[in-house]
C-alpha positions as CSV (number, residue, x, y, z in Angstrom):
1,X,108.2,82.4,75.9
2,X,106.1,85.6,74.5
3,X,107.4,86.5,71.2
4,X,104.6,89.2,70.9
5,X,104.8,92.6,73.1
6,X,102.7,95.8,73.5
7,X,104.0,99.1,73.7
8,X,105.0,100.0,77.2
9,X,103.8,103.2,78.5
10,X,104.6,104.7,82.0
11,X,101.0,106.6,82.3
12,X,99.6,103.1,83.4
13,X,102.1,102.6,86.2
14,X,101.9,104.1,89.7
15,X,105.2,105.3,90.6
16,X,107.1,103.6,93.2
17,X,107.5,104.7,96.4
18,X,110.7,105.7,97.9
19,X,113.4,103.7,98.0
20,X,115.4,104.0,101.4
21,X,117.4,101.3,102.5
22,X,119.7,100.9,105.6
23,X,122.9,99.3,104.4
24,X,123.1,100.4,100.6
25,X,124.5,104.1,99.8
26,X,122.4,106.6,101.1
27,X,120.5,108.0,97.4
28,X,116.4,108.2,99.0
29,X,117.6,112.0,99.5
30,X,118.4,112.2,95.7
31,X,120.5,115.4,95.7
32,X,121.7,114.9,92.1
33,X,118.2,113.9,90.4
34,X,118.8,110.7,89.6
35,X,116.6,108.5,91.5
36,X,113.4,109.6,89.9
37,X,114.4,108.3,85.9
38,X,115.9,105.0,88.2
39,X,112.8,103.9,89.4
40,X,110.9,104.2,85.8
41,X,113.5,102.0,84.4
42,X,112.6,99.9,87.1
43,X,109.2,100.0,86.0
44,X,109.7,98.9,83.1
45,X,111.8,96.0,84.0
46,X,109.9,94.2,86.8
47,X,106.3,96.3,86.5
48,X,104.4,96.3,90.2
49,X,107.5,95.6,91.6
50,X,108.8,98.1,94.0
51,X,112.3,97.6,96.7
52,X,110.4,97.5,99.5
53,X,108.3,94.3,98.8
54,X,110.2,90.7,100.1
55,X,107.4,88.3,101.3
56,X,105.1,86.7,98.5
57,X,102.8,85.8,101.2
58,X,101.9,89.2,101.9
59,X,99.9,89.2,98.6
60,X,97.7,86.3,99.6
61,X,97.1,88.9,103.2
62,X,97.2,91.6,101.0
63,X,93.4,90.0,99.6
64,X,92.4,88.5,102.6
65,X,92.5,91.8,104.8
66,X,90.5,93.2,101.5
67,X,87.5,90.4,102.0
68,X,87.6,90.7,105.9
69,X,87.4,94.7,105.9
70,X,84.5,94.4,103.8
71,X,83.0,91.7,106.1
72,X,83.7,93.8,108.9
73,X,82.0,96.7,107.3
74,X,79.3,95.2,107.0
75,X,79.1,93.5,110.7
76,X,79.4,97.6,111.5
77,X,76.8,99.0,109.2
78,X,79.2,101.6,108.1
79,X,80.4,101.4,104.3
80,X,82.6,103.6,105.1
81,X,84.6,101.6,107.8
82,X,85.8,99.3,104.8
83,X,89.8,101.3,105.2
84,X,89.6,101.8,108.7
85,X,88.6,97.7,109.6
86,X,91.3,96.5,106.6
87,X,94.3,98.1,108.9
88,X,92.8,97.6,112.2
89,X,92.9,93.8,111.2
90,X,96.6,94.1,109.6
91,X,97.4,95.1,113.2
92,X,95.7,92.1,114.8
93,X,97.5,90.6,112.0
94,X,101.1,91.8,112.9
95,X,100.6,91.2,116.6
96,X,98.9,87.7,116.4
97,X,102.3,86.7,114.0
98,X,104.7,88.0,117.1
99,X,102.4,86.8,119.7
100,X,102.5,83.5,118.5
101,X,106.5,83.6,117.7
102,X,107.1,83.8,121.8
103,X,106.1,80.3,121.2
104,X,107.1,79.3,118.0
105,X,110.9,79.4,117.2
106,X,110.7,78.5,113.6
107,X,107.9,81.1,113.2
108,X,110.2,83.6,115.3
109,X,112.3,83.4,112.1
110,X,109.8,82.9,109.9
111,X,108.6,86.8,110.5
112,X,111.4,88.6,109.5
113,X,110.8,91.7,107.2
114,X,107.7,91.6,108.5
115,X,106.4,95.8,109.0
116,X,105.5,96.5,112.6
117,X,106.8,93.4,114.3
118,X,109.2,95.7,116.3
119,X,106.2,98.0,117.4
120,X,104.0,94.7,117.8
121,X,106.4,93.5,120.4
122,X,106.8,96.4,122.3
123,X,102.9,97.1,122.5
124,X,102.7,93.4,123.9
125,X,105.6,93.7,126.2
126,X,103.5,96.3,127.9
127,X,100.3,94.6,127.6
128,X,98.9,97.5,125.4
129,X,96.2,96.8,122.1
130,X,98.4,97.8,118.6
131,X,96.5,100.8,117.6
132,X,97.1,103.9,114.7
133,X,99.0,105.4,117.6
134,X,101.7,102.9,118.4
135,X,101.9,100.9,115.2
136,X,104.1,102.2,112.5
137,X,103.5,105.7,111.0
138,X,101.9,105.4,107.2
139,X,100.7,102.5,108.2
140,X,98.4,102.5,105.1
141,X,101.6,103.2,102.8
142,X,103.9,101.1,105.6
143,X,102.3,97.9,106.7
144,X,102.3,94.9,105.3
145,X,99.9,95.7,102.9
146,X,100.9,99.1,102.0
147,X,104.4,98.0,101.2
148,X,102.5,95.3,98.5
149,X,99.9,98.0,97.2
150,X,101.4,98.4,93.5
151,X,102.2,94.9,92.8
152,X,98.7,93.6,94.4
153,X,96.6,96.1,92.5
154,X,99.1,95.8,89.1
155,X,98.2,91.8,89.7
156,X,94.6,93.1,90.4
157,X,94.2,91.7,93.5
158,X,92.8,94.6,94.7
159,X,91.4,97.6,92.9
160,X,92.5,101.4,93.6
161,X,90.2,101.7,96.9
162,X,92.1,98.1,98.3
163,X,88.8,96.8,97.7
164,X,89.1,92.6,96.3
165,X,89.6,92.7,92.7
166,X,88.8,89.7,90.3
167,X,92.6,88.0,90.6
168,X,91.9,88.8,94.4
169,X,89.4,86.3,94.4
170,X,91.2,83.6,92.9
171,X,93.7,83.9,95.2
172,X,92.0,83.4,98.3
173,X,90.1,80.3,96.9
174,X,93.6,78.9,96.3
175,X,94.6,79.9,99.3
176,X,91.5,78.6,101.0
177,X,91.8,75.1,99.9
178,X,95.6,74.6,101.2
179,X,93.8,75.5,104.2
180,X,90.8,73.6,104.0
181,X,89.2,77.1,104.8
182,X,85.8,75.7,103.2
183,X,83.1,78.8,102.5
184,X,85.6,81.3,103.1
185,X,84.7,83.7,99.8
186,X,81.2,83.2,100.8
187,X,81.6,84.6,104.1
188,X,78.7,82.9,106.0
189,X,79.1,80.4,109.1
190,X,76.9,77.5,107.5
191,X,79.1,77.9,104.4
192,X,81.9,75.8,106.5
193,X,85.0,76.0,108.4
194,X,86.0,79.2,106.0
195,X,83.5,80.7,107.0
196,X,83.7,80.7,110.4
197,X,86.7,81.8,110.6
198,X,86.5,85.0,107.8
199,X,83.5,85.7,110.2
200,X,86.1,85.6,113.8
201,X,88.4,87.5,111.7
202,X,85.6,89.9,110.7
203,X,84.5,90.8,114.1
204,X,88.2,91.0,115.8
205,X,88.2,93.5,113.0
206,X,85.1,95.2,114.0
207,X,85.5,95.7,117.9
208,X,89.1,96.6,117.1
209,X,87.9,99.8,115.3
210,X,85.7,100.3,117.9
211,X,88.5,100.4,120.8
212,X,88.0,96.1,122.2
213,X,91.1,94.6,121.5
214,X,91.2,90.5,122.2
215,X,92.7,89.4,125.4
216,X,96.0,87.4,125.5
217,X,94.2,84.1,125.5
218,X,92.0,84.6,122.8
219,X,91.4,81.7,119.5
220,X,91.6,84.8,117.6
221,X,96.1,85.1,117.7
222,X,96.6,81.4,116.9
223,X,93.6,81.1,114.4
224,X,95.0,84.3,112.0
225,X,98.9,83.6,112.9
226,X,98.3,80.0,112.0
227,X,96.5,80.4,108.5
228,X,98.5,83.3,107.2
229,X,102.2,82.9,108.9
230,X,104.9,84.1,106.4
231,X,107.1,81.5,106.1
232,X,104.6,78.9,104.7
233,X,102.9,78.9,101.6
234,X,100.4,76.2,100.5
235,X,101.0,75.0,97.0
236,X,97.9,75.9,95.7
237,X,98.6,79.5,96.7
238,X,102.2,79.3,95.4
239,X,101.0,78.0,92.4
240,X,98.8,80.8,91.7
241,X,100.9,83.6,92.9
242,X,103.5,82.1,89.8
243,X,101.0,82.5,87.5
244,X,99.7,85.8,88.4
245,X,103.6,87.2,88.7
246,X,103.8,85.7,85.4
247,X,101.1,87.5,83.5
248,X,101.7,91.5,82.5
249,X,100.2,93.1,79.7
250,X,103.8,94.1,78.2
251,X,105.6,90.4,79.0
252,X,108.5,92.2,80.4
253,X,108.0,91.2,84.0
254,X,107.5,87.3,83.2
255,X,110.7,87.2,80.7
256,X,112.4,88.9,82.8
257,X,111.5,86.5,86.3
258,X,112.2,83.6,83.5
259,X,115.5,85.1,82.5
260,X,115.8,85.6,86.9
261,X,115.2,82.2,87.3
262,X,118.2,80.9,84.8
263,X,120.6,83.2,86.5
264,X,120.1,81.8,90.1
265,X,123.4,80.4,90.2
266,X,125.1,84.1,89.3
267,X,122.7,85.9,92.3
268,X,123.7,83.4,95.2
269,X,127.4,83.4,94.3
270,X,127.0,87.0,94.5
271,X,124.5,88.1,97.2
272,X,127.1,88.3,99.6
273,X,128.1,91.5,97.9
274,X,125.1,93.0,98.6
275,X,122.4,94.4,96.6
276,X,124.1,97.3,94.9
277,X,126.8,94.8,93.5
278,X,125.2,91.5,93.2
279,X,122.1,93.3,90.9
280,X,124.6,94.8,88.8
281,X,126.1,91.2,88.0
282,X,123.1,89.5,87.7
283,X,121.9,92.1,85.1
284,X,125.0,92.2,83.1
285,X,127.0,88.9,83.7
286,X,123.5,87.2,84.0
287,X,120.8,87.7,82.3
288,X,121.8,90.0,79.4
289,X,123.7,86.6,78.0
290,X,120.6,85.1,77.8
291,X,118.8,87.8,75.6
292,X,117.7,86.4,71.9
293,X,117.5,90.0,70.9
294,X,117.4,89.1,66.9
295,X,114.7,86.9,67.1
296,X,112.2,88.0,70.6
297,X,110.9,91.4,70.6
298,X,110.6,91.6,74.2
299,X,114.5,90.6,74.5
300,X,115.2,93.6,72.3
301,X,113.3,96.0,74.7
302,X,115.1,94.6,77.9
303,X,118.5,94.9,76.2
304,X,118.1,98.7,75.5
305,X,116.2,99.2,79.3
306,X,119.5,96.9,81.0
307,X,122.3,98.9,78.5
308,X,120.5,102.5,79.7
309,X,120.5,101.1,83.3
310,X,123.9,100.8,83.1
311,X,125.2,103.8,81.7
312,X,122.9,105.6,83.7
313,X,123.8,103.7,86.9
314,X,127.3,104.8,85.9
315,X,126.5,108.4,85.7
316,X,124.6,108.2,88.9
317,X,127.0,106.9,90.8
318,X,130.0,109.1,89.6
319,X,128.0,112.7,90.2
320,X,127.0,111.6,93.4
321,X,130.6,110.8,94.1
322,X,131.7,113.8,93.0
323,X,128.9,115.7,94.9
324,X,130.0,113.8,98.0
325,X,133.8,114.4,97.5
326,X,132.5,118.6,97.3
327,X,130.3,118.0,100.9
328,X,133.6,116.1,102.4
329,X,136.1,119.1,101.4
330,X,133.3,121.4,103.3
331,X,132.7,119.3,106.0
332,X,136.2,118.5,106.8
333,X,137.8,122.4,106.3
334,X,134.8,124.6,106.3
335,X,133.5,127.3,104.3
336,X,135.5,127.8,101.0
337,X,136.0,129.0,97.7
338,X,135.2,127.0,94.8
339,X,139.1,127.3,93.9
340,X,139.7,126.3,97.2
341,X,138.3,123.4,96.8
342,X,139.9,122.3,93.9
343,X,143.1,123.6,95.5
344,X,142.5,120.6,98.0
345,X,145.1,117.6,96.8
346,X,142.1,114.8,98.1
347,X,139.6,116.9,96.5
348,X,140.8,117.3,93.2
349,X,142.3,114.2,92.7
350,X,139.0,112.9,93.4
351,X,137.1,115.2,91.2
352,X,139.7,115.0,88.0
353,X,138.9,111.1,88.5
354,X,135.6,111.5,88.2
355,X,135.6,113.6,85.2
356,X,137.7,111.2,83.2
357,X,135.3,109.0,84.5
358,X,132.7,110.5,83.0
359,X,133.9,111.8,79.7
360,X,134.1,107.5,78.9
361,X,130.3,107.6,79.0
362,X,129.4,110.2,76.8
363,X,129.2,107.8,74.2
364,X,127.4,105.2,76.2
365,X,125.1,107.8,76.9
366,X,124.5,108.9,72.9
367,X,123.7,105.3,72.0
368,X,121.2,104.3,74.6
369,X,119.3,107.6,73.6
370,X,119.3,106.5,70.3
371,X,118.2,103.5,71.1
372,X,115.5,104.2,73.3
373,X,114.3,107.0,70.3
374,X,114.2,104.1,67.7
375,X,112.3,102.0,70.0
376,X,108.1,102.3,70.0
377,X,107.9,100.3,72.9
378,X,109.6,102.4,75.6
379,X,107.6,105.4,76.8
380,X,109.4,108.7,75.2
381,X,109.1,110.1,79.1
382,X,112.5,108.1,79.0
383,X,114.4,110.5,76.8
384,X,114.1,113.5,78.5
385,X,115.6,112.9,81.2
386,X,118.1,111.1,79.3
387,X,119.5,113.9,77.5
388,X,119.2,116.2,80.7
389,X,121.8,113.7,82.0
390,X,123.7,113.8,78.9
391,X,124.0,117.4,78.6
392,X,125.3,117.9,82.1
393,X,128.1,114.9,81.6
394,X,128.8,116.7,78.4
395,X,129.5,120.0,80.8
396,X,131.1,118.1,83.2
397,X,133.9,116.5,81.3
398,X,135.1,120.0,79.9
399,X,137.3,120.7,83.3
400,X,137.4,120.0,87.1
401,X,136.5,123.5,87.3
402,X,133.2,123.2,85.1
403,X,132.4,119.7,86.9
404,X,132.3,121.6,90.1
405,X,129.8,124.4,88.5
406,X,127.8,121.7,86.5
407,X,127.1,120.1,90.1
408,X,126.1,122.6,91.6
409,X,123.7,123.9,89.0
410,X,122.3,120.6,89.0
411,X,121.8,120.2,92.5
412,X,120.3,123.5,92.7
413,X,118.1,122.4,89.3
414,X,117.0,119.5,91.6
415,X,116.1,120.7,94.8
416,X,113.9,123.5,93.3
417,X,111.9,121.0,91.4
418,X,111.5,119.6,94.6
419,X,110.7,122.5,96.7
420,X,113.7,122.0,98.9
421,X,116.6,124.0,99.7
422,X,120.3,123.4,98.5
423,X,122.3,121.7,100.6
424,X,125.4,124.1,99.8
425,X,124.6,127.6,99.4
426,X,126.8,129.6,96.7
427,X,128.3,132.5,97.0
428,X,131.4,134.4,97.1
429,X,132.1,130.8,99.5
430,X,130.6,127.9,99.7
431,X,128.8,127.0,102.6
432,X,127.3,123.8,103.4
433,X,123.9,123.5,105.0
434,X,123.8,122.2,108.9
435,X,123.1,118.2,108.7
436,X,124.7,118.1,105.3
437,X,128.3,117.1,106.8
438,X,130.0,113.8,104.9
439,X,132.5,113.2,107.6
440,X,133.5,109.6,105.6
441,X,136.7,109.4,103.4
442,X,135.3,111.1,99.9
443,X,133.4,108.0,98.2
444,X,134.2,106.0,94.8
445,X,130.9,104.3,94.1
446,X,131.5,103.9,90.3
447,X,130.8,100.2,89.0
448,X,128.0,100.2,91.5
449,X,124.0,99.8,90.7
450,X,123.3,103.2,93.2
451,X,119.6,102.4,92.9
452,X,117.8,99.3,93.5
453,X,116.3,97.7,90.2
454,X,113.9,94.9,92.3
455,X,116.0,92.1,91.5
456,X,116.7,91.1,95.2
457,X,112.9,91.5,95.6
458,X,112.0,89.2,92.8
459,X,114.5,86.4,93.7
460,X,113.3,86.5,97.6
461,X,109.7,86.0,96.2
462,X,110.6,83.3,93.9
463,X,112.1,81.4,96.6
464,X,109.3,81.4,98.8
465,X,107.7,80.1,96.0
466,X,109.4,77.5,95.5
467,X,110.8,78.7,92.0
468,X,114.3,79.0,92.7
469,X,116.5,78.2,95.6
470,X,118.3,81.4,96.9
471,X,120.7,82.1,99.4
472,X,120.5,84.6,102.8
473,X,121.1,87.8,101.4
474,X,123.3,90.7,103.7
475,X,119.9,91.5,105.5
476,X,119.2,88.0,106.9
């Protein structure tokens, strides 16, 4: 356990990409502004980690596509093929893994949250190559490496370019010897069975970029699905992988996958819930227990990061509820007044709720800002938005009326900052924008973590590590 910590500043973290998940409440579309101070807490907690990232094998492919591409580059002649070989071999990559599942019922399973393997299997079912075209869009921000990007380069895997970084290297040698992939860093066919096959994989690479794709029976599908399959990790590889997620330059992340680790039992009793419940309890019920915060510095940080999570969660969840409840009442009746909509029983009662609701937290809100203020190891960009939040709770709480207006003004606040245009347009009515509609019953989504905060992403790569032993979460 780390007793020392550095400060943490947000300058040296990339931001996360966004978060938009299919069964969890709908916030990627942020039209209350919260997301964006979400995802820097989230930074803080779990640092490279981002909700999109589930399979710790990925990270191993992550460097191996790096080495290859810059094999393949060189088979070209063309430095500057280094981007365009690393995800024309990601797509042999995707389609050799559901190629080689038609045959393969464990590794059938074994792909799942893979990127692409649904446009992978309909380029195959039609006998067609996996090119830019047909493969997913983004496919550099998308695929299986672009989805790893910030937690392979934070573990410096890779540098900003995708280009194999020092930790990079280590990695493949540890894969390399659970797969008795001899000579593989050195890249040359005399250096041994590694290199053979970096040198296959090199020129698959190659011709792909130049339009050849490999034919149905070629060594090339098994050879790549075979080394680098998902669901099986050597323990070499696993071994290093631990001790690279386990290495940050503030400490956070690795007390914090420690503290993950103790709470096990609290996420598989709960994952059932789902992520925007079971997160919540692991945070609070689980690992905040657990936090010597009088004697380890870096427990002191993560209590103030989990007690603003929470309050800010909170807050989150109760204006978007609010804003929801205004988008059912013009959805469901049509263009009104703003005292027509507080005229509405549903409406109101919904709204007066959420107010009450809110005024509890103003207090919650006042002492995680002072404790973030008193604290040189959180970044100050923190407090800013902080007090933003505060000050429109404060507003809030006065009346249903001034809820309604504070709402607004903060949605309009929002989408300006943005660039993008209010979903309700004000007036002497208001009139919600077409595709805006919230047909659904108005929501209730307080005691609810609204934004993900990478715990069900560290838990699925400690168990295929080996760490821990989780359950099948709602996705599976």
């Amino acid at each position: 356990m780390r007793e020392d910590i550095v400060a943490v500043s947000l300058s040296v973290f990339p931001f996360a990409t966004p978060y938009d998940p299919s069964k969890d409440p709908a916030t990627s579309v942020d039209p209350v502004g919260t997301t964006s101070l979400a995802e820097r807490l989230a930074d803080l907690v779990l640092p490279g980690f981002t909700a999109r990232m589930w399979r710790a094998r990925f990270l191993t492919f992550s460097a191996v596509a790096s080495h290859v591409a810059r094999k393949a580059a060189d088979l070209a002649g063309q430095d500057d093929a280094f981007d365009t070989a690393r995800l024309a071999f990601e797509r042999l990559y995707v389609s050799a893994l559901v190629q080689c599942a038609t045959n393969d019922t464990e590794l059938a399973g074994g792909i799942r949250r893979t990127p692409g393997t649904d446009r992978a299997r309909q380029a195959f079912a039609r006998g067609e190559p996996l090119t830019r075209a047909n493969f997913i869009k983004g496919q550099s921000v998308n695929g299986p490496t672009g989805v790893m990007a910030r937690l392979a380069r934070n573990l410096r895997l890779v540098d900003d370019e995708n280009h194999l970084d020092t930790m990079g290297q280590e990695l493949i040698l540890a894969w390399s010897k659970d797969e008795e992939l001899v000579g593989v860093l050195e890249g040359k066919k005399e250096a041994g069975d590694g290199g053979a096959w970096l040198s296959q994989m090199a020129t698959g690479a190659r011709d792909a970029v130049k339009g050849t794709w490999p034919g149905k029976q070629s060594s090339l599908w098994n050879a790549l699905a075979s080394r680098l399959r998902p669901d099986r990790i050597g323990k070499q590889e696993r071994k290093t992988l631990h001790k690279l997620l386990s290495a940050d330059s503030s400490g956070l992340r690795d007390r914090v996958l420690r503290l993950l680790i103790e709470s096990v039992g609290t996420y598989n009793d709960g994952i059932g819930e789902g992520r925007s419940v079971v997160e919540r309890t692991v945070i609070q019920d689980g690992v905040r227990p657990h936090l010597n915060v009088k004697t380890n510095e870096a427990d002191r940080v993560l209590d103030i990061l989990f007690a603003t999570i929470e309050v800010h969660e909170e807050c989150s969840s109760l204006l978007l509820g609010a804003f929801d409840t205004v988008r059912w009442a013009l959805s469901s009746k049509g263009t009104l007044t703003e005292a027509q909509i507080l005229a509405d029983k549903t409406a109101a009662k919904n709204l007066e709720r959420v107010r009450k609701a809110l005024a509890k937290e103003v207090a919650n809100l006042d002492a995680a800002i002072e404790r973030v203020d008193g604290e040189p190891a959180i970044d100050r960009q923190i407090i800013a938005p902080l007090r933003q939040m505060r000050s429109d709770v404060v507003a809030a709480c006065a009346s249903s009326p001034a809820l309604l207006s504070t709402l607004l003004d903060r949605h309009e606040r929002v989408q300006k900052e943005k660039g993008k245009g209010d979903w309700i347009e004000r007036g002497p009515k208001l009139t919600l924008m077409p595709s805006f509609g919230f047909t659904d019953d108005p929501p209730w989504y307080s005691g609810l973590y609204l934004h993900p905060f990478r715990v069900t992403n560290a838990y699925a790569m400690l168990g295929e590590l080996g760490v821990v032993k989780v359950g099948q979460d709602e996705e599976d």
